[in-house]
C-alpha positions in Angstrom: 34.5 6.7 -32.4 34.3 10.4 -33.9 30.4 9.7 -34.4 30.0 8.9 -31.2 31.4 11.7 -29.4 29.1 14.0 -31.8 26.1 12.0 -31.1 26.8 12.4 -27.2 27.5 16.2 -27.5 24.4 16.6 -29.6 22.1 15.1 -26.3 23.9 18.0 -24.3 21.7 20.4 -24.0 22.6 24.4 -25.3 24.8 26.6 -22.6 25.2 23.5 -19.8 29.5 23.9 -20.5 29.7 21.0 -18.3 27.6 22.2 -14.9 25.6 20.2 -13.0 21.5 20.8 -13.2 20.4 24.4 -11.9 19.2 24.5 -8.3 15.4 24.9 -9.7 15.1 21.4 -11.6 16.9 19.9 -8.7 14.5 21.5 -6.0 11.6 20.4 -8.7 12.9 17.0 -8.8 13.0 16.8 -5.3 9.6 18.2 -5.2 8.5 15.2 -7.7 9.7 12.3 -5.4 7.7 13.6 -2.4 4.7 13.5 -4.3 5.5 9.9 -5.6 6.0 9.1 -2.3 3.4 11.0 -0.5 0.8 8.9 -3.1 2.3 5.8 -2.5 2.9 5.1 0.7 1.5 7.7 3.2 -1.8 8.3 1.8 -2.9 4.7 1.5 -1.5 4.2 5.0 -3.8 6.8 6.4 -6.6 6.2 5.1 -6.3 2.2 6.0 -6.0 3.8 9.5 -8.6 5.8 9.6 -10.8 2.8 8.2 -9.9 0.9 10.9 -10.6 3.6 13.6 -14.2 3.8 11.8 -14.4 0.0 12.2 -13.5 0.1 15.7 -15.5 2.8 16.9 -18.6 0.9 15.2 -18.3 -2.6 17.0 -21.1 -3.5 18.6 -22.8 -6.6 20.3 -23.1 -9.6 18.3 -19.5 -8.8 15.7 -17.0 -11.1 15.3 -13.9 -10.3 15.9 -10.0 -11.1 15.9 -7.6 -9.6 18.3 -4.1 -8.4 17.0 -3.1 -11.5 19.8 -5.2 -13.8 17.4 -8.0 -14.8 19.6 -11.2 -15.0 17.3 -14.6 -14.3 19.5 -18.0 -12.5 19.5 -18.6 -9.1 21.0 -20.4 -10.1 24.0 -20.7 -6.5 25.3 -19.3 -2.9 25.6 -18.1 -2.6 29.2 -16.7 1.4 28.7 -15.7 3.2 25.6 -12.2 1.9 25.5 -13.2 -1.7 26.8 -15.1 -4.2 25.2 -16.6 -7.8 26.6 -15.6 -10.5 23.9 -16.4 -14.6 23.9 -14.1 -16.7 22.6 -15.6 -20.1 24.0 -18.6 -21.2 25.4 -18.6 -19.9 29.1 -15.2 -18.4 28.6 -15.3 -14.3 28.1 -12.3 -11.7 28.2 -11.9 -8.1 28.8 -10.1 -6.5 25.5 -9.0 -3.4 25.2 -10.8 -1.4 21.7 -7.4 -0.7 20.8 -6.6 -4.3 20.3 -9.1 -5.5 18.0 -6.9 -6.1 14.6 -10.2 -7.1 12.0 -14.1 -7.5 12.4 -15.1 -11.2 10.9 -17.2 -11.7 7.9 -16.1 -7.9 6.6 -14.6 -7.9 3.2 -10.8 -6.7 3.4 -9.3 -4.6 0.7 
């Protein structure tokens, strides 16, 4: 048991007596998990969103499309710059809002 008690006090490092880590490693550490989590989670998310804003602002007549409701249909026209005309049967057209289009058919997804 005497060798292990040397062993653990020899992985303390010189002049730490017992107190916790200095303000500066813990800031640093602190510091080190934002970036892991800036990297991780909100970069990707942004720049999936501003993929999407790209895609949305580029639709044009003729796309397919699926609506975050799930309706699958063809851009049949642009009625304003927020509105779009899309079919989703033969005869059968619906006003959608730009905002709800969720992916454009046929487009490779990441």
């Amino acid at each position: 048991m005497d060798s292990l008690s040397s062993v653990l006090f020899a992985l303390i490092p010189p002049g730490a007596g017992g107190e916790g880590p200095s303000m500066g490693s813990q800031l640093g550490l602190i510091a080190v998990i934002i970036g892991i989590f800036y990297m991780l989670i909100i970069r990707p998310q942004n720049q999936q969103r501003k993929q999407h804003d790209v895609m949305l602002q580029n639709l044009k007549k003729g796309d397919k499309v699926v609506t975050s409701g799930g309706l699958h249909g063809t851009v049949s026209g642009v009625i304003d710059k927020d509105t779009l005309k899309v079919r989703i049967a033969d005869q059968v057209s619906v006003q959608v809002s730009r905002s709800a289009i969720a992916t454009k058919r046929g487009e490779e997804t990441e």
